[in-house]
C-alpha positions in Angstrom: -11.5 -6.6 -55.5 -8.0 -6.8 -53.7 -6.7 -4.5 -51.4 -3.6 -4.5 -53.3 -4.6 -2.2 -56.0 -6.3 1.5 -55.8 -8.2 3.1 -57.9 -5.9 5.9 -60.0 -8.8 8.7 -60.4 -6.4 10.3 -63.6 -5.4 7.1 -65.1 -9.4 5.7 -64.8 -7.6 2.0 -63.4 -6.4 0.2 -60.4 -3.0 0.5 -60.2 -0.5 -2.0 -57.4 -0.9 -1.0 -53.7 1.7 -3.4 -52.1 2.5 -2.6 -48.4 4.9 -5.0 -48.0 8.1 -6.1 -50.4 7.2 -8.3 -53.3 9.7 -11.2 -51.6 7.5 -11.5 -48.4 4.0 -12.6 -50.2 3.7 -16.2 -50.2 3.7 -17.4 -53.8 -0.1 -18.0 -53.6 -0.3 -14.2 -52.6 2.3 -13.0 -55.4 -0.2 -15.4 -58.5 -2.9 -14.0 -57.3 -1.7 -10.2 -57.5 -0.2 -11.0 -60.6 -3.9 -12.6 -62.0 -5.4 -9.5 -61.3 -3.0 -7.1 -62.3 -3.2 -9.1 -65.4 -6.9 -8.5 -65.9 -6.5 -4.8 -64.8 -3.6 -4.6 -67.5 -5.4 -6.0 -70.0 -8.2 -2.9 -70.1 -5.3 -0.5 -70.5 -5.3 -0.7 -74.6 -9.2 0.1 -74.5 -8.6 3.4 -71.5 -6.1 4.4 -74.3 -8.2 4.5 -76.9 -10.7 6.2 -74.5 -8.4 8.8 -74.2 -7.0 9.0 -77.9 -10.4 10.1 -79.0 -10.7 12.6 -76.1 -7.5 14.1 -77.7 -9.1 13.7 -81.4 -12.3 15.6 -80.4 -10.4 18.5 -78.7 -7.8 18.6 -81.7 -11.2 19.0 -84.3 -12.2 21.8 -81.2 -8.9 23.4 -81.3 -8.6 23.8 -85.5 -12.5 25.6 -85.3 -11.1 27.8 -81.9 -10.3 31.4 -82.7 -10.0 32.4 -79.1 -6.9 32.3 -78.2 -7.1 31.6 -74.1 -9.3 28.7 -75.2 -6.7 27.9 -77.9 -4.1 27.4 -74.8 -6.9 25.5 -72.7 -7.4 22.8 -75.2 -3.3 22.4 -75.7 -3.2 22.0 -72.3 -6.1 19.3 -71.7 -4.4 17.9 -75.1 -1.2 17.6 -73.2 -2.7 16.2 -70.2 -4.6 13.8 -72.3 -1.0 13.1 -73.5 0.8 12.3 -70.6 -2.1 9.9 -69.1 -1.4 7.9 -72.2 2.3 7.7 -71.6 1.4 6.8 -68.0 -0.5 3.9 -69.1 2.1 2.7 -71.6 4.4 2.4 -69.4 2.2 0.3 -66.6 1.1 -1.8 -69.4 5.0 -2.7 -70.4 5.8 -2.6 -67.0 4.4 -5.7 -66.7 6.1 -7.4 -69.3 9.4 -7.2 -67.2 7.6 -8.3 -64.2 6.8 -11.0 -65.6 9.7 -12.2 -67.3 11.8 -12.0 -64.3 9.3 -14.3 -62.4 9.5 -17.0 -64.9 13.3 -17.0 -65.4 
């Protein structure tokens, strides 16, 4: 495991940790980040799924809740749930541009 990616504990993946501009790796350095970001990136599908059916179970929980303070606590971990995936959608096409630019 690199040093150039930490662990995100609300994401559940590595995500970059460059400390110096992308120009001033060597090219070796840069393939290599890219390899692993590419490995990382390809688990983010299944860590969305993960979390789709995190929102499905508390969805079920929410149509059965009467209470209404737990009513707003499920929205909110719905929402939260929510956001990680956008998060993750947007490293995962993130890449894309990345690499496109590297190959032009």
């Amino acid at each position: 495991m690199s040093t150039h990616f930490i662990y995100d504990e609300r994401l559940g993946i590595r995500l970059p940790h460059l400390e110096k501009e992308w120009d001033m790796y060597t090219k070796e350095e840069q393939a290599e980040i890219l390899l692993e970001w590419e490995t990382i990136r390809g688990k983010i599908p299944d860590r969305i799924i993960e979390l789709e059916q995190q929102i499905n179970e508390k969805q079920r929980q929410l149509g059965e809740e009467n209470d209404f303070a737990l009513s707003c606590m499920l929205n909110s971990e719905i929402a939260s749930l929510a956001s990680m995936i956008n998060d993750l959608w947007i490293w995962y096409r993130m890449n894309q541009t990345v690499t496109n630019r590297i190959h032009q």
